[in-house]
TIBA-380047 format. One record per residue (C-alpha): y, z, x; residue number from 1; residue in three letters. Coordinates in nm, 3 decimals. Layout:
% TIBA-380047
py->Y, pz->Z, px->X, resi->NUM, resn->ALA
...
//
This chain:
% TIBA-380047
py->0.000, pz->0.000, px->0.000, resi->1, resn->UNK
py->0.384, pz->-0.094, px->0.079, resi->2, resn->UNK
py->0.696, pz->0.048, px->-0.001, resi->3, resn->UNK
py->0.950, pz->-0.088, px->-0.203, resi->4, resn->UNK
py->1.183, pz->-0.383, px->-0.056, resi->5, resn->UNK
py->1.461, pz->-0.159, px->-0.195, resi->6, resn->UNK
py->1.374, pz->0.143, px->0.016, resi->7, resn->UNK
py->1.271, pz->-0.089, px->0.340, resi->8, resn->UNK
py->1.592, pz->-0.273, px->0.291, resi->9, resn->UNK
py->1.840, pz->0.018, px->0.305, resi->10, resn->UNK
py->1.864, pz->0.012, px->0.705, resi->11, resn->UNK
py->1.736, pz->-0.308, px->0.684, resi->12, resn->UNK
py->1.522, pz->-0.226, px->0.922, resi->13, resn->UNK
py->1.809, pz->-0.168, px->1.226, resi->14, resn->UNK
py->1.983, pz->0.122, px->1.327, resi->15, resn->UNK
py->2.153, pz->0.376, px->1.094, resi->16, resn->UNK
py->2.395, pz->0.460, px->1.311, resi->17, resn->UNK
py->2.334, pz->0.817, px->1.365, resi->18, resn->UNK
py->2.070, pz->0.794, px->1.698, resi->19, resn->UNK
py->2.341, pz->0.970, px->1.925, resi->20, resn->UNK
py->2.343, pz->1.252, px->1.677, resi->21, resn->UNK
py->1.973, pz->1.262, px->1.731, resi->22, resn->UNK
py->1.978, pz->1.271, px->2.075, resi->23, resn->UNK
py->2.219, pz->1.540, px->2.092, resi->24, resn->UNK
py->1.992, pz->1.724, px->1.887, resi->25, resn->UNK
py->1.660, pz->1.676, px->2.068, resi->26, resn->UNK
py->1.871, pz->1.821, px->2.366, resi->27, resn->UNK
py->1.942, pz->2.166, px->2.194, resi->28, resn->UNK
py->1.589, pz->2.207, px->2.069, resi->29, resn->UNK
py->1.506, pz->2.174, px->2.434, resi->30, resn->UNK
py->1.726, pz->2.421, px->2.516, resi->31, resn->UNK
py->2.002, pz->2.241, px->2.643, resi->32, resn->UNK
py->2.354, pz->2.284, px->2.630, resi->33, resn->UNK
py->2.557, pz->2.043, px->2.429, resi->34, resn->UNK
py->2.890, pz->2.005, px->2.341, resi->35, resn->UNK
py->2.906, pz->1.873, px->1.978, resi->36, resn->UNK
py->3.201, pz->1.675, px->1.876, resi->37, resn->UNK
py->2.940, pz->1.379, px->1.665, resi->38, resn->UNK
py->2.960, pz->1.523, px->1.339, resi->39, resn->UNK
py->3.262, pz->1.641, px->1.086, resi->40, resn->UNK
py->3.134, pz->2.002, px->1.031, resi->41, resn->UNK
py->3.388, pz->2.286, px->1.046, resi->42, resn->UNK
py->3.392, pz->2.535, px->1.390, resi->43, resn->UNK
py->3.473, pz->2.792, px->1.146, resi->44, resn->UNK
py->3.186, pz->2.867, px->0.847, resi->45, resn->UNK
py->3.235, pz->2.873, px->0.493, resi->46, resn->UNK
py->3.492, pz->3.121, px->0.405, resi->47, resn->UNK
py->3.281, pz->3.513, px->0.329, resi->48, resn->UNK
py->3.461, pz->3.542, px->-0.017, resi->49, resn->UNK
py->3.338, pz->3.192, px->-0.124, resi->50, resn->UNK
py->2.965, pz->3.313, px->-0.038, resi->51, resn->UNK
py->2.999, pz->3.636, px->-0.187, resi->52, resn->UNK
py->3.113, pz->3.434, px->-0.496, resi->53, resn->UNK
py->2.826, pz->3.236, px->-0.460, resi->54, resn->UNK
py->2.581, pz->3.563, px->-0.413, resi->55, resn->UNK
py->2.731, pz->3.777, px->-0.673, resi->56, resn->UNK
py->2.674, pz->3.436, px->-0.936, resi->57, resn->UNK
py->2.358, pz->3.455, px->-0.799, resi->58, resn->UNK
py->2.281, pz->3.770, px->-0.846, resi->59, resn->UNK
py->2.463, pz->3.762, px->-1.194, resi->60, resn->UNK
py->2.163, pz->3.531, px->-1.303, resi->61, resn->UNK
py->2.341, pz->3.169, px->-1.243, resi->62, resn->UNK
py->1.955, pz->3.074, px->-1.097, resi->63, resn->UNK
py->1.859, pz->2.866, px->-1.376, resi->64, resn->UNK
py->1.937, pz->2.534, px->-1.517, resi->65, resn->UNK
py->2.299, pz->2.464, px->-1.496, resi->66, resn->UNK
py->2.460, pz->2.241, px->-1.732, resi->67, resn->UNK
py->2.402, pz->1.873, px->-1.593, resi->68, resn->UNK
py->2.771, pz->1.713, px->-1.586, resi->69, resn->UNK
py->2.892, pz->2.050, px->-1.471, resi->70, resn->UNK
py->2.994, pz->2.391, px->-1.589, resi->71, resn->UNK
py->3.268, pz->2.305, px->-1.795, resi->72, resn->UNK
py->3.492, pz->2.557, px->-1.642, resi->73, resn->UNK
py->3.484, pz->2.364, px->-1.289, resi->74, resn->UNK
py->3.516, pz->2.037, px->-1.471, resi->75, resn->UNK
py->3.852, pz->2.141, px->-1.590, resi->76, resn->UNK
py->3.941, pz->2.267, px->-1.289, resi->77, resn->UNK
py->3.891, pz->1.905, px->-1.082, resi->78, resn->UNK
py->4.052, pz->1.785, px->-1.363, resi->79, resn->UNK
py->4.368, pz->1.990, px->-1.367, resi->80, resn->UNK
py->4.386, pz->1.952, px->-0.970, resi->81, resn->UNK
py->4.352, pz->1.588, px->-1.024, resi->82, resn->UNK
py->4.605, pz->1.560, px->-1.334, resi->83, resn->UNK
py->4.865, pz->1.775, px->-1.053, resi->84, resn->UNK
py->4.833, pz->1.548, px->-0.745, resi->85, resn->UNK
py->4.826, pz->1.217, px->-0.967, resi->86, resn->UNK
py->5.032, pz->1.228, px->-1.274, resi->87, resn->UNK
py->4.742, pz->1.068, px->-1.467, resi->88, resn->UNK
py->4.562, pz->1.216, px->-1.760, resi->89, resn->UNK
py->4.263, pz->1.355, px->-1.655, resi->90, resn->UNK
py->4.005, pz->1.564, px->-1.878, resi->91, resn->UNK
py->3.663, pz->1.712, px->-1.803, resi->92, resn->UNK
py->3.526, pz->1.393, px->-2.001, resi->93, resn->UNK
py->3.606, pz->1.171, px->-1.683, resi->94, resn->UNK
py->3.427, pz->1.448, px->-1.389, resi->95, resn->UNK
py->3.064, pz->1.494, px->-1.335, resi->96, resn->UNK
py->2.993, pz->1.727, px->-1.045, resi->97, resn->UNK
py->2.737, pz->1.579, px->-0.792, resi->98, resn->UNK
py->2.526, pz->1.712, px->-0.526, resi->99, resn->UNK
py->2.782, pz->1.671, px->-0.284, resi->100, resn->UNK
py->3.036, pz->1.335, px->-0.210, resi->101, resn->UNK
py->2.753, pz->1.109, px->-0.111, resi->102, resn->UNK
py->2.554, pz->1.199, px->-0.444, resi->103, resn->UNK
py->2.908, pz->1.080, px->-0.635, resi->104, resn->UNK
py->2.927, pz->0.789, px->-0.352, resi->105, resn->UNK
py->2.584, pz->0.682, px->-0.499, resi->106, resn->UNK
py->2.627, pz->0.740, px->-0.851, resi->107, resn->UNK
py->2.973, pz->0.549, px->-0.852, resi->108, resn->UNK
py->2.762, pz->0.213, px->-0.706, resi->109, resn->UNK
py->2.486, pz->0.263, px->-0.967, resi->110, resn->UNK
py->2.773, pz->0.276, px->-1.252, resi->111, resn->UNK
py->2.952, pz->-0.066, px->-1.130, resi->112, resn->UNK
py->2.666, pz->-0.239, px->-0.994, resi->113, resn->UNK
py->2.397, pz->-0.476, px->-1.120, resi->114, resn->UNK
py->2.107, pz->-0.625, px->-0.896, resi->115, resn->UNK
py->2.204, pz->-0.813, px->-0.668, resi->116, resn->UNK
py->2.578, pz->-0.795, px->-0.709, resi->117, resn->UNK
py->2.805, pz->-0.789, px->-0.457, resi->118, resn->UNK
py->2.969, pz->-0.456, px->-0.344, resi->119, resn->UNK
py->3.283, pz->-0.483, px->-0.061, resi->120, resn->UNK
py->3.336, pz->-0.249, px->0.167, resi->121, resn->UNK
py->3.605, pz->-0.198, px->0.449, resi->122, resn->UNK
py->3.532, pz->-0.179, px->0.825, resi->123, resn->UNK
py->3.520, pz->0.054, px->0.998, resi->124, resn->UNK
py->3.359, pz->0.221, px->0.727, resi->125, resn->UNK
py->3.152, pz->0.563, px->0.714, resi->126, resn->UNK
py->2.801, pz->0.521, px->0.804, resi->127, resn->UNK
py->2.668, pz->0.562, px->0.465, resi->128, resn->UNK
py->2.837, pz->0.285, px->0.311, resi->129, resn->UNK
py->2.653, pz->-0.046, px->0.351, resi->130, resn->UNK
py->2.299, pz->0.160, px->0.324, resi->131, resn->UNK
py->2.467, pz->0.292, px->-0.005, resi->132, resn->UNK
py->2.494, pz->0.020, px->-0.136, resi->133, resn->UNK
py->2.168, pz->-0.149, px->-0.028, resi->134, resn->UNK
py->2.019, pz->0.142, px->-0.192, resi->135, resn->UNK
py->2.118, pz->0.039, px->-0.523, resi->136, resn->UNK
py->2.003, pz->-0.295, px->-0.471, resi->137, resn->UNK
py->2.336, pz->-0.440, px->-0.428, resi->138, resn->UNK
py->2.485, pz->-0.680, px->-0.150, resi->139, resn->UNK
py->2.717, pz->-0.595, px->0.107, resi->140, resn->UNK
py->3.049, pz->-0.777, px->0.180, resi->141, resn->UNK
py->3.235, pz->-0.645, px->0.469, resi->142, resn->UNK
py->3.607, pz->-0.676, px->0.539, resi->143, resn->UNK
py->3.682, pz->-0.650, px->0.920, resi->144, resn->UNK
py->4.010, pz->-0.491, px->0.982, resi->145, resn->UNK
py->4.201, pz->-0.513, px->1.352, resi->146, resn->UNK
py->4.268, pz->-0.239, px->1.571, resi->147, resn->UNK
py->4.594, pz->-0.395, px->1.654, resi->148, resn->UNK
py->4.704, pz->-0.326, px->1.251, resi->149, resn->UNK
py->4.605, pz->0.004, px->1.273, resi->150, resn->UNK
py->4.245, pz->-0.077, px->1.100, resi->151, resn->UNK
py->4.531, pz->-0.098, px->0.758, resi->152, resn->UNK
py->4.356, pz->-0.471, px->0.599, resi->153, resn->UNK
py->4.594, pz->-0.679, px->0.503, resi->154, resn->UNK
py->4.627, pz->-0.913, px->0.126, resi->155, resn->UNK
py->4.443, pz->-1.192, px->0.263, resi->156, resn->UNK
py->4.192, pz->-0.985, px->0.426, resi->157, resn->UNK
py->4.090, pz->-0.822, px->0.114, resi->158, resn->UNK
py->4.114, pz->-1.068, px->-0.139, resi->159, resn->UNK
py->3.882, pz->-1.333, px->0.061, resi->160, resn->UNK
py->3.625, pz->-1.058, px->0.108, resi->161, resn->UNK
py->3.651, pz->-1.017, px->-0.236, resi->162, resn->UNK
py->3.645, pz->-1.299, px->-0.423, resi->163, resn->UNK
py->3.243, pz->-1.270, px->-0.550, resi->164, resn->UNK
py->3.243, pz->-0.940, px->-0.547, resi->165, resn->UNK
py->3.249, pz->-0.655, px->-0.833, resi->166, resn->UNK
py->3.342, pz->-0.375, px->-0.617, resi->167, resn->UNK
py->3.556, pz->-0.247, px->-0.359, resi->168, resn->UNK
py->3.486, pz->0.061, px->-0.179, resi->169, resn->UNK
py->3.800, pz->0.199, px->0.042, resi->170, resn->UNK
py->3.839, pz->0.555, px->0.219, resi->171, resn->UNK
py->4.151, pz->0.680, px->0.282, resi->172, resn->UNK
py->4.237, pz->0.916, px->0.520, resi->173, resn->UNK
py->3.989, pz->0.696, px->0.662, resi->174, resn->UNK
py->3.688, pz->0.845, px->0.841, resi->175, resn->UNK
py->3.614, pz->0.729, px->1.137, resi->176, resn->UNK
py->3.995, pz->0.611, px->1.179, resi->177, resn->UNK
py->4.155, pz->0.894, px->1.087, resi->178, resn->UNK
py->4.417, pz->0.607, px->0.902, resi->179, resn->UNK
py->4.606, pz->0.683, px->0.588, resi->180, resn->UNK
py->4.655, pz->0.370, px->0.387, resi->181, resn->UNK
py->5.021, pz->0.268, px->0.376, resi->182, resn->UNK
py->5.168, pz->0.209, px->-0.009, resi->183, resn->UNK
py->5.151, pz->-0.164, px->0.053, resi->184, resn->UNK
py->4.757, pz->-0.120, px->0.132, resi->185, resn->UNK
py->4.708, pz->0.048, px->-0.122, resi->186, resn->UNK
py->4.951, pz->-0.189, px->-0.346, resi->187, resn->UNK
py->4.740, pz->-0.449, px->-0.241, resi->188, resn->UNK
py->4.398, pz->-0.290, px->-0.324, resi->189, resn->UNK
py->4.508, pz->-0.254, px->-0.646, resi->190, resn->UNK
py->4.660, pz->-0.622, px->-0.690, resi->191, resn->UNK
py->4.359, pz->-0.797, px->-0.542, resi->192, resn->UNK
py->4.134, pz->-0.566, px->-0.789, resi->193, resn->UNK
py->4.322, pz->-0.720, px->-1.094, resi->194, resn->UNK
py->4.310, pz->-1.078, px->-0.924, resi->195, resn->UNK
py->3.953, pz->-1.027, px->-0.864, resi->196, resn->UNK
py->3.846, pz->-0.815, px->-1.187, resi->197, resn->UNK
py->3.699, pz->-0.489, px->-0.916, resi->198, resn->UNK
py->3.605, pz->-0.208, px->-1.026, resi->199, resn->UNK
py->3.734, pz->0.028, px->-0.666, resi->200, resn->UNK
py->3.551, pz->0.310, px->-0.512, resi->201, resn->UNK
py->3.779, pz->0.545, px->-0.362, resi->202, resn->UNK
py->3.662, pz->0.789, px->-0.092, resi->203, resn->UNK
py->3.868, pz->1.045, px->-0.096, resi->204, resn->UNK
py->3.685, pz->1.369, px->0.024, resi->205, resn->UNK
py->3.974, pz->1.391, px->0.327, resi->206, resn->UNK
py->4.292, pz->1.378, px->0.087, resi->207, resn->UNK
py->4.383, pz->1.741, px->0.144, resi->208, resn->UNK
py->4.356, pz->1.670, px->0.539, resi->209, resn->UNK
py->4.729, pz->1.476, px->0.574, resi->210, resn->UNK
py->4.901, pz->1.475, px->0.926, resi->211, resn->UNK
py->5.157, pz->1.189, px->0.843, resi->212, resn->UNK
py->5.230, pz->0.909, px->0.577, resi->213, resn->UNK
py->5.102, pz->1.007, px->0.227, resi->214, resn->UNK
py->4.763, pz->1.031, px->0.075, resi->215, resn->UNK
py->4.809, pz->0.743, px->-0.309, resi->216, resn->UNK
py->4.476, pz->0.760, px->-0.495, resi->217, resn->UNK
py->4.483, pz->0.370, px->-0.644, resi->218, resn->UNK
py->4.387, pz->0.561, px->-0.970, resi->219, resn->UNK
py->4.758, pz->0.657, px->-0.975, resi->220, resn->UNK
py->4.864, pz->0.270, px->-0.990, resi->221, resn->UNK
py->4.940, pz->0.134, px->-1.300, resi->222, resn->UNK
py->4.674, pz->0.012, px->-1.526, resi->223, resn->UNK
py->4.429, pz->0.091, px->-1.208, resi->224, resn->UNK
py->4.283, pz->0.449, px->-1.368, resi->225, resn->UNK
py->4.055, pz->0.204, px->-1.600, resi->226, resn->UNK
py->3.879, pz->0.044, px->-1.279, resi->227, resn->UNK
py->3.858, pz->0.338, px->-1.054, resi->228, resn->UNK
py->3.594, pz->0.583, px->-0.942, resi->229, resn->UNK
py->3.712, pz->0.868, px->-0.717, resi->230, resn->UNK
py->3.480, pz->1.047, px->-0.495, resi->231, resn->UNK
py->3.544, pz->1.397, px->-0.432, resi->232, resn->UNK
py->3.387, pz->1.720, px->-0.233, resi->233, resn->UNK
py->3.474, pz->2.076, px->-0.161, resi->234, resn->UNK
py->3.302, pz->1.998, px->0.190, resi->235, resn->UNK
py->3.607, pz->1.911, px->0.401, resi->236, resn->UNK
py->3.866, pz->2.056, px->0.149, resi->237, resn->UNK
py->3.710, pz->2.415, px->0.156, resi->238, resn->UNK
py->3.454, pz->2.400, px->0.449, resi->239, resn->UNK
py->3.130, pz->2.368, px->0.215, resi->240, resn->UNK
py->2.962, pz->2.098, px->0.402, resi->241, resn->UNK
py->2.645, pz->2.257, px->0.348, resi->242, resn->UNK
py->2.694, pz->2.381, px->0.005, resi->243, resn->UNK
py->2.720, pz->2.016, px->-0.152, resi->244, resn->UNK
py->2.902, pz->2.020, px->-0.446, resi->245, resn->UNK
py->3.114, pz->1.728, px->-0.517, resi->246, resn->UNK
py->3.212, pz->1.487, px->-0.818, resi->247, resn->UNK
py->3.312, pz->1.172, px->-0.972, resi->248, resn->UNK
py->3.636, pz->1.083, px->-1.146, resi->249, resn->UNK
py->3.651, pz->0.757, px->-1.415, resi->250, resn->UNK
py->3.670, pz->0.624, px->-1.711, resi->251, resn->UNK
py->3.517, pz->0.858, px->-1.976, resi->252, resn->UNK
py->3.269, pz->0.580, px->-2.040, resi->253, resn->UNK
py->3.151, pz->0.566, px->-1.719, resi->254, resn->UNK
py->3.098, pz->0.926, px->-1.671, resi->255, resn->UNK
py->2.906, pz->0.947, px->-1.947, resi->256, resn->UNK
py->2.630, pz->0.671, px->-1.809, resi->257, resn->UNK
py->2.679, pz->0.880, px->-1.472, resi->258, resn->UNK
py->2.542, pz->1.183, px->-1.633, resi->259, resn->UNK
py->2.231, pz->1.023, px->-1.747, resi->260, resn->UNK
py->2.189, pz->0.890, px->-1.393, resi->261, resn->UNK
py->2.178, pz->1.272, px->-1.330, resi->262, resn->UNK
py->1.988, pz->1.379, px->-1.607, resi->263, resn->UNK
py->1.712, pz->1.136, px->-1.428, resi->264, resn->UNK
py->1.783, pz->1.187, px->-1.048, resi->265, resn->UNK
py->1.947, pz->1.502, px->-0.909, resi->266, resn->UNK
py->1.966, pz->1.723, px->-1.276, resi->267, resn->UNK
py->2.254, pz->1.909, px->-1.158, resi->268, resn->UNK
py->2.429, pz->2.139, px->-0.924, resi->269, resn->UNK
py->2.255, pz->2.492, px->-0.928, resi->270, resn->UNK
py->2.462, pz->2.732, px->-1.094, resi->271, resn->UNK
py->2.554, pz->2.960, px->-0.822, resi->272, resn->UNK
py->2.703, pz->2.700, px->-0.600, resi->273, resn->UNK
py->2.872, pz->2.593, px->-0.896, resi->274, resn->UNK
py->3.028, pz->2.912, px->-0.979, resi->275, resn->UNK
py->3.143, pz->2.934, px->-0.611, resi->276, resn->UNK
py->3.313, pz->2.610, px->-0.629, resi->277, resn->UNK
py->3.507, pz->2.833, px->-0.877, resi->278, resn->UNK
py->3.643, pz->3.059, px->-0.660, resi->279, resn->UNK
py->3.714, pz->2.835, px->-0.399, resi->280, resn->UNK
py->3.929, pz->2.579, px->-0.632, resi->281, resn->UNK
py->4.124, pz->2.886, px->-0.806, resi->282, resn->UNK
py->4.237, pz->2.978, px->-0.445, resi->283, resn->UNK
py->4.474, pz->2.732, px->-0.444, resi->284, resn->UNK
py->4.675, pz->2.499, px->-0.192, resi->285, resn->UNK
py->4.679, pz->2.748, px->0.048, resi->286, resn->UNK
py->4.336, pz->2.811, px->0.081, resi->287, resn->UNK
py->4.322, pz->2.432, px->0.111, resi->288, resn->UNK
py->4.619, pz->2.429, px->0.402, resi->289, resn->UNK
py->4.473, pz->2.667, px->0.568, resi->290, resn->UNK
py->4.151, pz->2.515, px->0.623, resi->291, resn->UNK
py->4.310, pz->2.173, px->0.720, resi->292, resn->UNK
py->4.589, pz->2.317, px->0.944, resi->293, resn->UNK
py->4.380, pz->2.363, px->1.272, resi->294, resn->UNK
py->4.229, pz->1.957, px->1.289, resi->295, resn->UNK
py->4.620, pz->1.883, px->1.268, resi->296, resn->UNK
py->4.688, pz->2.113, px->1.583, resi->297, resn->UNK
py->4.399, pz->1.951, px->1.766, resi->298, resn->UNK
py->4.495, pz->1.595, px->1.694, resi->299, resn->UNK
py->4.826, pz->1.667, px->1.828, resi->300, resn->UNK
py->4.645, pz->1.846, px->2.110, resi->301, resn->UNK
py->4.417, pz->1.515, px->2.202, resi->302, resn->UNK
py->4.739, pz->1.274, px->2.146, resi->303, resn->UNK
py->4.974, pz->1.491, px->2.418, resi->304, resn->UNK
py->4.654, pz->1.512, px->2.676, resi->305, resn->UNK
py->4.655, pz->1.090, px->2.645, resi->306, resn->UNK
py->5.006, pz->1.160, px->2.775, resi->307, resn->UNK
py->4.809, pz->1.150, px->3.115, resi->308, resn->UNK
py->4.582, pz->0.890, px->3.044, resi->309, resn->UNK
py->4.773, pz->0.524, px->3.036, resi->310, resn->UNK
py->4.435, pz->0.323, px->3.052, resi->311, resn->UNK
py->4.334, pz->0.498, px->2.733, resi->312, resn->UNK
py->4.414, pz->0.371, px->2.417, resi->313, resn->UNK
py->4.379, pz->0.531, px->2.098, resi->314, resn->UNK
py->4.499, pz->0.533, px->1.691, resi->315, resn->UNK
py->4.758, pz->0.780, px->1.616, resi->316, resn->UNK
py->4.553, pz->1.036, px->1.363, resi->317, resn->UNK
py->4.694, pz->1.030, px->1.053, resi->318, resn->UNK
py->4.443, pz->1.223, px->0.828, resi->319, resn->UNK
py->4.121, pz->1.375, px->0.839, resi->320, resn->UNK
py->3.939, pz->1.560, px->1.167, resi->321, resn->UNK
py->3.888, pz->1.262, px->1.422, resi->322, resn->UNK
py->4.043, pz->1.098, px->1.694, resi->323, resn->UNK
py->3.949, pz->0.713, px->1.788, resi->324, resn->UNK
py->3.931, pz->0.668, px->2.122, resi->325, resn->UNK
py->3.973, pz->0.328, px->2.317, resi->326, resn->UNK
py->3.768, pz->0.315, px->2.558, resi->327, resn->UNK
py->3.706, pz->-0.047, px->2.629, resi->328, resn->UNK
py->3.901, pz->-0.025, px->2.972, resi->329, resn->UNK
py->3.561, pz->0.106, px->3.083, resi->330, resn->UNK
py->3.394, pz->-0.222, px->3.054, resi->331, resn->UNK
py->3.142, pz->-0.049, px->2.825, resi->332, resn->UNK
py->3.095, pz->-0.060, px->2.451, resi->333, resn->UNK
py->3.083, pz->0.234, px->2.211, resi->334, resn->UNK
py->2.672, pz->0.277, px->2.212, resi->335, resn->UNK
py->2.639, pz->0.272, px->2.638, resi->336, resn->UNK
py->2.943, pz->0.498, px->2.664, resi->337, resn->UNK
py->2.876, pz->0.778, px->2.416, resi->338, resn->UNK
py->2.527, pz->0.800, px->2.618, resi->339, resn->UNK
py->2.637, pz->0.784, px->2.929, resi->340, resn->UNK
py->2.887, pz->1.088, px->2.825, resi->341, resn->UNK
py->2.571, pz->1.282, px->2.671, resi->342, resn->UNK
py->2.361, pz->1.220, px->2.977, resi->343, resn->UNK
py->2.619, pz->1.319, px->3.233, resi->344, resn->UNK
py->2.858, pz->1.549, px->3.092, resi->345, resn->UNK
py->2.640, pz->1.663, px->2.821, resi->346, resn->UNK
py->2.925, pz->1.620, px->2.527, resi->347, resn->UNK
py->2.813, pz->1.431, px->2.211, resi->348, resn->UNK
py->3.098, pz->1.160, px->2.086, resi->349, resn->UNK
py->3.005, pz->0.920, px->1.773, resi->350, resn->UNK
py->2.980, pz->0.505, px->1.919, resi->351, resn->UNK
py->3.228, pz->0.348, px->1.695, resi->352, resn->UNK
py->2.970, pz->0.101, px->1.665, resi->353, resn->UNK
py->2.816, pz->0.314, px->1.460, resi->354, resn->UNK
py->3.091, pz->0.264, px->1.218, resi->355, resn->UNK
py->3.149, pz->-0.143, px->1.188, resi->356, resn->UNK
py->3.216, pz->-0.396, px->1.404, resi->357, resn->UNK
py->3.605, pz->-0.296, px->1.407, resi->358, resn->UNK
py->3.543, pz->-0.013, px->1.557, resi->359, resn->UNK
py->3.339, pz->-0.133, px->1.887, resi->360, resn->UNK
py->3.477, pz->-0.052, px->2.152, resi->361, resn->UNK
py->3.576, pz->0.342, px->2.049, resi->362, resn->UNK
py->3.425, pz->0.618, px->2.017, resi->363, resn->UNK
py->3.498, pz->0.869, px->1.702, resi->364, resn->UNK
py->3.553, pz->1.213, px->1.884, resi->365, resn->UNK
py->3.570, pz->1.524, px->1.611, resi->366, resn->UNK
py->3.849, pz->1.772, px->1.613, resi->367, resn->UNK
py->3.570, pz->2.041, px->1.556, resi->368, resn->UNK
py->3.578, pz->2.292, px->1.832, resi->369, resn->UNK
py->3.798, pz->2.599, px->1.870, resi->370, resn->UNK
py->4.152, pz->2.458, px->2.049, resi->371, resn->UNK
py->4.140, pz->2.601, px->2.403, resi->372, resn->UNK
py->3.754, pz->2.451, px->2.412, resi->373, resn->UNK
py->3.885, pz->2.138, px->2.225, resi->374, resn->UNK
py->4.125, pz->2.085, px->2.500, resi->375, resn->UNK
py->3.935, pz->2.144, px->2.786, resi->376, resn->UNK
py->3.643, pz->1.890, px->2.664, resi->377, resn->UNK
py->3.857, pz->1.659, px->2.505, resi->378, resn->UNK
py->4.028, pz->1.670, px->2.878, resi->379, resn->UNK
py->3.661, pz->1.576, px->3.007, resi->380, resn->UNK
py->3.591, pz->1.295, px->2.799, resi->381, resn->UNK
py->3.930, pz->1.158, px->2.910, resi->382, resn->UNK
py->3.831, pz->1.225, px->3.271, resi->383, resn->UNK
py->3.526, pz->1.022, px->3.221, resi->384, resn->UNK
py->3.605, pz->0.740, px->3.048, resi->385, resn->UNK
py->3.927, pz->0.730, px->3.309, resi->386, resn->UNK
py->3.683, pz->0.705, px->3.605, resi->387, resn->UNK
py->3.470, pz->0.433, px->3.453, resi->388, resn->UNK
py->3.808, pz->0.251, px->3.418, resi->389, resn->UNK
//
């Protein structure tokens, strides 16, 4: 017997992008000492008062069946957020909670997407995308942005890359990039998805992580709240990577088919986790700025050390909790530098192969250690790369 063509087609039978990750793990079972900055993952845990929200629910009997779109009360809350950073209407009719961003991520393709139909995407893109969407059975269509632009894709770029497609998927602030889509980008997402009748995906589990320009959801845009699915997650917002609770935001309509996707796949968040979600959301913008604040002193951190490193290029941060590195003075792509770093220097880095073929060249580098650590491997990478120059 064989496995689906569905399930052998999702990596298509390449790389997933994620083998330096591995690596870097193999090492630590082994005992060795890495330096992690692969991954987005917090340096500080999950706040104590959100777990002992999440162990008193527990222990307050939320252990059972939870309701499948979502407790109602944490519905309303997204939606409320939502309706305050927006403008636009927003009810617990148009949230389901998910299983975390990539369960939403997944649930939004599966709500747009027939067999066979063909789902855009913007490069450099998050790893998950293109096997997302081979997952659902869906084709890919990728739309190459330029380094030199700032990885921002321009009219022409995304209307050509659209023209058979039904979806667009977009991520801003953009992970790997780090890019916050201007108001013309996102002008023009939403004119080329009423040229080109698309329903668009917006990733936007990095909107409360903000260094410069300004975070525009193209739900926001006129007439676009009836054609786009938000993704959203507590993970980066409130450091509950490993919690996974996140959501989807659309059409009422849509929501509605997305819970019986649910009902048949994940059947809910559990209760507790839920009910911790809670507490984290009624703590406010605060809570929220305080989490962010430290990846916005690092980036500023890695951008004045570059001060003393001409031959290295990079993409002023704008968002979320990574720096792109150029590192193509080295005469080395992404993949053969980031393990050549890991063998030598023993300091994990994501290729930025790993992320499209925009991004070759880079490496992703994650704000995610204390700063006086940050700074003195961030200063080692830098060192490296500038010797290979």
């Amino acid at each position: 017997m064989r496995s689906s063509n569905r399930i052998e087609n999702i990596t298509n039978g390449g790389s997933d992008g994620w083998e330096i990750f591995y690596k870097a793990r193999k090492l630590i079972a082994s005992g060795t000492e890495v330096v992690e900055l692969s991954i987005g993952e917090h340096d500080i845990g999950t706040d104590p008062a959100i777990l002992n929200a999440m162990y008193e629910a527990a222990l307050n009997g939320h252990t059972g069946y939870a309701s499948v779109p979502g407790i109602e009360e944490l519905r309303s809350l997204i939606a409320n957020r939502t309706l305050e950073k927006t403008g636009i209407e927003t009810t617990l009719d148009n949230v389901i909670v998910t299983p975390g961003g990539q369960s939403a991520l997944f649930a939004a393709h599966m709500a747009a997407l027939d067999d066979k139909d063909i789902a855009a995407y913007i490069d450099p893109f998050y790893a998950t995308y293109p096997t997302t969407i081979r997952s659902v059975g869906a084709r890919e269509s990728r739309i190459v942005t330029s380094a030199k632009n700032y990885f921002q894709p321009t009219f022409e770029q995304l209307d050509s890359g659209t023209k058979q497609a039904k979806s667009l998927l977009i991520n801003s602030p953009n992970n790997p990039t780090g890019v916050v889509y201007s108001k013309t980008t996102v002008a023009n997402i939403c004119e080329v998805a009423k040229k080109n009748d698309l329903w668009v995906i917006s990733d936007e589990v990095y909107e409360t992580q903000i260094w410069s320009n300004k975070h525009i959801s193209p739900r926001e845009i006129e007439n676009m709240s009836e054609r786009t699915l938000v993704v959203g997650s507590l993970s980066k917002s409130h450091a509950m990577t490993g919690s996974r609770l996140g959501w989807l935001i659309g059409p009422k309509e849509i929501i509605s088919k997305a819970i019986d996707l649910a009902t048949n796949m994940t059947y809910g968040v559990p209760g507790y986790i839920q009910h911790a979600g809670i507490f984290a959301l009624r703590k406010g913008k605060e809570f929220e700025q305080k989490i962010s604040k430290p990846f916005n002193r690092r980036q500023k951190l890695a951008v004045d050390i570059l001060k003393d490193f001409p031959k290295l290029g990079h993409i002023p941060p704008q968002g979320a909790m990574y720096i792109m590195l150029d590192i193509r003075s080295t005469g080395m792509n992404g993949i053969s530098f980031a393990h050549e770093l890991l063998d030598t220097e023993k300091i994990a880095v994501m290729p930025g192969e790993s992320f499209g073929e925009a991004a070759s060249g880079h490496v992703r580098i994650s704000l995610t250690l204390d700063d006086e650590k940050f700074k003195k491997t961030f200063r080692t990478v830098c060192n490296f790369a500038n010797s290979l120059s």
